[in-house]
C-alpha positions in Angstrom: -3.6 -27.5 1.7 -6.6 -25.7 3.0 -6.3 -22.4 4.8 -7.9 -22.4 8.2 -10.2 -19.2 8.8 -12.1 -19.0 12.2 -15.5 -16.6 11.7 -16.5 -15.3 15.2 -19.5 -13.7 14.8 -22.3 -13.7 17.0 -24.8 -13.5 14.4 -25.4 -18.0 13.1 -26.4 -16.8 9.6 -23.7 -14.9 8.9 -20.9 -17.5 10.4 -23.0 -20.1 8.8 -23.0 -18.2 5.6 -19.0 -17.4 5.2 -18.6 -21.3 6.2 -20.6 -23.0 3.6 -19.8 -20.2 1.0 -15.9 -20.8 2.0 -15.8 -24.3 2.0 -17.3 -24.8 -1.2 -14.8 -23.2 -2.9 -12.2 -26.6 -1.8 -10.0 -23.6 -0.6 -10.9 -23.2 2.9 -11.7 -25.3 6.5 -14.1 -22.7 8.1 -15.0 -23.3 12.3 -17.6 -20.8 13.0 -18.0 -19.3 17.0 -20.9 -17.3 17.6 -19.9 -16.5 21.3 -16.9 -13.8 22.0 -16.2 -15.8 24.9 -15.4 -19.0 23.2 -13.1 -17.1 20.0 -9.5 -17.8 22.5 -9.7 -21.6 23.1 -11.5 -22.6 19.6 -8.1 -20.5 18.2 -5.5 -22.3 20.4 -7.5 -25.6 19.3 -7.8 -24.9 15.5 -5.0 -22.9 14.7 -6.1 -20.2 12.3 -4.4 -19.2 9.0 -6.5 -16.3 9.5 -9.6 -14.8 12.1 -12.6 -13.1 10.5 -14.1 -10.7 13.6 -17.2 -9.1 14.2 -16.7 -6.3 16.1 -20.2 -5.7 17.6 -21.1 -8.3 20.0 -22.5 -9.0 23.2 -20.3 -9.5 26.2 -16.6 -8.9 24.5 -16.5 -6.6 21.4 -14.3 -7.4 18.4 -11.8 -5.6 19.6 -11.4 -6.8 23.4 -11.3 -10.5 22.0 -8.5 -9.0 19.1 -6.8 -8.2 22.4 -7.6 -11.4 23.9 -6.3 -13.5 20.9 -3.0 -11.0 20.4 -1.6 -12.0 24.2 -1.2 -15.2 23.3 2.2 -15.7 22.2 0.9 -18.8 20.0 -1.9 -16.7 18.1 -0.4 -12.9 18.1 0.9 -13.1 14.8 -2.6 -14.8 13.2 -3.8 -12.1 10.5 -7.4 -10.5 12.0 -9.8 -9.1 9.7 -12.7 -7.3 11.2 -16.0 -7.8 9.4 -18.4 -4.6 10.7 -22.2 -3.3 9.8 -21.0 -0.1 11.8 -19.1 1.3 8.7 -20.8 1.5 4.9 -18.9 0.0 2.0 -18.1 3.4 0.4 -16.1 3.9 3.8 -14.5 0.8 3.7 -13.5 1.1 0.5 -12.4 4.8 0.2 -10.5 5.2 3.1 -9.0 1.3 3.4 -10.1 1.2 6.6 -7.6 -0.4 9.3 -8.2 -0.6 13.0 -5.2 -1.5 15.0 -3.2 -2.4 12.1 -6.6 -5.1 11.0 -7.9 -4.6 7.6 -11.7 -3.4 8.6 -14.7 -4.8 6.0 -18.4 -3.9 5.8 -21.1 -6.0 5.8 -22.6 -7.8 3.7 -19.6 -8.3 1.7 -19.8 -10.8 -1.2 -17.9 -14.2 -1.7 -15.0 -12.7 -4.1 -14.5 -9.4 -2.0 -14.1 -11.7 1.1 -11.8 -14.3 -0.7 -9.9 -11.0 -1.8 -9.6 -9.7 1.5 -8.5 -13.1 2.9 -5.8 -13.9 0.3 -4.7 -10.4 0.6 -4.0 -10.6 4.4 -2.5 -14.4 4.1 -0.2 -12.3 1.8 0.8 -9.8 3.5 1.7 -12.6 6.5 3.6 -14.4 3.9 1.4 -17.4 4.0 -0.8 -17.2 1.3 
């Protein structure tokens, strides 16, 4: 069965680019939103294994639509992995960066770190 990951990111290229490089491994359904606004209803109508967040973007940051997401009783237990150009690799990598208890990934990331970091999190929800 395919794992459902909804990439908000208000950047098309890059939502674009995790869809199409996601789907073509026969692994993944991707639904990309590029508005902040529009990440709580396209998650109560999709129903996410799993939320890939950009946490700079206009109107609601990553973290005020994490918020958003985690008051709803049906999506507050949805793994959220934050997916930032505000932090290098090196300090991704070295300190395992977590932000309110969400893994926290720098951009660009390639297709095996991401499928990594996705798996990894399904995991740790016990759904992977």
């Amino acid at each position: 069965m395919l794992k459902r990951i909804l990439a908000i990111d208000d950047e098309v290229g890059v939502t674009r680019m995790i869809k199409l490089n996601l789907e073509t491994t026969g692994r993944y359904a991707v639904l990309m939103v590029n508005e902040a606004q529009s990440a709580h209803a396209a998650a109560q109508q999709f129903k996410p294994d799993l939320i890939l967040l950009d946490v700079m973007m206009p109107g609601m940051d990553g973290g005020e639509v994490a918020a958003e997401l985690e008051s709803d009783p049906a999506l507050k237990d949805i793994p959220i992995v934050y997916l930032t150009a505000a932090v290098t690799r090196k300090e991704a990598d070295h300190k395992r960066l977590f932000s309110g208890g969400r893994r926290v990934v720098a951009k660009p990331i390639t297709l095996p770190e991401l499928i990594d970091c996705i798996e990894e999190a399904l995991k740790e929800r016990g759904s992977g």
